[in-house]
C-alpha positions in Angstrom: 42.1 14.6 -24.6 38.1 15.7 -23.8 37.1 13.9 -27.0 39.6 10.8 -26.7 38.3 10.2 -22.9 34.7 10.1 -24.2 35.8 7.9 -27.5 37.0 5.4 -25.2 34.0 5.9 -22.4 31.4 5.3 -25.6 29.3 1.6 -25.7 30.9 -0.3 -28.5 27.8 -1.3 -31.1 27.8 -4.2 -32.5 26.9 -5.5 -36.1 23.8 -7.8 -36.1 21.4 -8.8 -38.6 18.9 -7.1 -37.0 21.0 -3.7 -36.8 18.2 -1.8 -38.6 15.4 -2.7 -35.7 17.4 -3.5 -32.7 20.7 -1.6 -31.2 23.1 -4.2 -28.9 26.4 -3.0 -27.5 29.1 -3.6 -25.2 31.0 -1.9 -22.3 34.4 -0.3 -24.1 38.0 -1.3 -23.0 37.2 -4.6 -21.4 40.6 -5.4 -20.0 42.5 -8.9 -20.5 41.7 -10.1 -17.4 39.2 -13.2 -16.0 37.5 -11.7 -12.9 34.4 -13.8 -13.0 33.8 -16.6 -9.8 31.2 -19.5 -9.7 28.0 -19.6 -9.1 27.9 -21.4 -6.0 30.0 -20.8 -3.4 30.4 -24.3 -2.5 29.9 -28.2 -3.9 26.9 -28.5 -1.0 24.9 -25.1 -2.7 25.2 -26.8 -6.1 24.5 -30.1 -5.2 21.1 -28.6 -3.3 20.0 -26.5 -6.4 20.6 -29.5 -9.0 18.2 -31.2 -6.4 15.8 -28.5 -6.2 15.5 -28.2 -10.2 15.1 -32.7 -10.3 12.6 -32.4 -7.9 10.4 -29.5 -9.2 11.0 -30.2 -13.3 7.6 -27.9 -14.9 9.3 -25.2 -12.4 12.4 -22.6 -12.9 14.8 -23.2 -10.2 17.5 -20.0 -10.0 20.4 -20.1 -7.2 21.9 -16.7 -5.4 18.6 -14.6 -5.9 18.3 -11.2 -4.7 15.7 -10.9 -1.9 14.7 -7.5 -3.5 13.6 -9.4 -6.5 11.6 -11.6 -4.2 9.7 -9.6 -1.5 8.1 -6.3 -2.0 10.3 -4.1 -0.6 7.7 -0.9 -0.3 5.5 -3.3 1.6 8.2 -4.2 4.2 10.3 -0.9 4.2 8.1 0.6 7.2 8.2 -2.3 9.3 12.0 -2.3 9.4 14.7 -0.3 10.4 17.6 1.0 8.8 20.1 -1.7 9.2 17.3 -3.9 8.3 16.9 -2.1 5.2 20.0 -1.9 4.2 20.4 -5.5 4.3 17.2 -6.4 2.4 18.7 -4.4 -0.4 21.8 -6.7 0.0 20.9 -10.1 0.7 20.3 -13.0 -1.8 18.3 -16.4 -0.8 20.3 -19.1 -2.5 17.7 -21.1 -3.9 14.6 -20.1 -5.0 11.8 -22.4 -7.3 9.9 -19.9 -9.9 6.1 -21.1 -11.2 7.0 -20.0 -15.1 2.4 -20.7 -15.5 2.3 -17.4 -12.6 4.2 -15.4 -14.3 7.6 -16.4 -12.7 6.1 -15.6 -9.1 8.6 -17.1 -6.8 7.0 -20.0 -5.2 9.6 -22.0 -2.4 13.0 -20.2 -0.5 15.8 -22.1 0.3 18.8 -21.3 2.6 21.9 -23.8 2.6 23.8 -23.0 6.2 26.9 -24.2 7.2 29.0 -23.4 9.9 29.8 -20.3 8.5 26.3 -19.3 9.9 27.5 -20.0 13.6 29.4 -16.4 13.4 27.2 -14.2 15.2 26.8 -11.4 12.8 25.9 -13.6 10.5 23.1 -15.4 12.8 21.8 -11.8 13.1 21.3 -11.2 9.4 19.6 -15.1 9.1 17.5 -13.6 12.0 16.6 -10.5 9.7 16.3 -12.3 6.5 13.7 -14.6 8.2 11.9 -11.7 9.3 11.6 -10.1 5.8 9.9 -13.4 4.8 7.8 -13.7 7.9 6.5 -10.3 7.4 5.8 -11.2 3.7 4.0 -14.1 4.5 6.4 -16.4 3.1 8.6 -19.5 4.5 12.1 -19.7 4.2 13.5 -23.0 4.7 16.9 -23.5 5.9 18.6 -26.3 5.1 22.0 -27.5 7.2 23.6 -31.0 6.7 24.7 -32.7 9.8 26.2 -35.7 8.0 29.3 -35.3 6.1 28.1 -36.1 2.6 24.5 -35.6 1.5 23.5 -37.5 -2.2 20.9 -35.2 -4.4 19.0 -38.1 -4.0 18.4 -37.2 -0.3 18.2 -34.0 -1.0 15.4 -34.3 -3.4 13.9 -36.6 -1.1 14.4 -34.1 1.8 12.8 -31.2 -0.3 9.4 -33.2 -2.0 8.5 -33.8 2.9 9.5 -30.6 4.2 7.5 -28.9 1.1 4.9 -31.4 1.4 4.0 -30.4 5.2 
């Protein structure tokens, strides 16, 4: 039973061409179910990141990005608390622009807010997340459409001023 539990526990390899230089494998007993979600969490996130990536085209645009792959978290960690911290280690910005000639240093944040962001526990964490990017001497620019529909047109037109100033 010992040995059958680690059989089916063990990284599947997988035959390559390249077998001989370079090992690939994948996780064992992947069950027959579709668990995966999209992306975006809504038509407005994905309609702002396709107008984020038209506007900035020598850039790499990336949606949902972990703020601890942003910010230095070492840097911040002492001038927040433990909540605080916690939530750094949590939180995702969900657009970011990359410069791919700097190495992929992140270059402009973007938050899309809806009403969702009226609940007051979530106001408290866009209060924190804006403070992790204050103390990191960055700006994070929160977008929140008033109008019903927004084109990426505007959007891209809305992103080229607000970047601009």
């Amino acid at each position: 039973a010992i040995i059958e539990e680690y059989s089916r526990t063990q990284p599947v390899l997988v035959e390559h061409s390249l077998s001989h230089k370079i090992l690939a494998s994948h996780n064992p007993a992947v069950a027959k179910t579709d668990f995966r979600i999209d992306l975006f969490k809504s038509p407005r996130e994905s309609n702002f990141f396709h107008a984020v990536s038209n506007s900035y085209p020598n850039f790499q645009s990336y949606p949902n990005v972990a703020v601890s792959c942003l910010l230095n978290f070492d840097a911040i960690k002492p001038l927040i608390n433990g909540q605080k911290r916690s939530y750094f280690l949590k939180a995702i910005v969900d657009c970011v622009v990359f410069d791919p000639r700097d190495n992929y240093k992140p270059k402009y944040f973007f938050e899309i807010d809806s009403s969702y962001h009226d609940n007051p526990e979530q106001e408290r964490k866009d209060r924190w997340k804006d403070e992790f990017f204050s103390l990191a001497g960055q700006r994070l620019y929160r977008i929140r459409q008033d109008a019903k529909s927004v084109s990426t047109e505007e959007y891209e037109r809305l992103v080229h001023e607000i970047i601009a100033t």
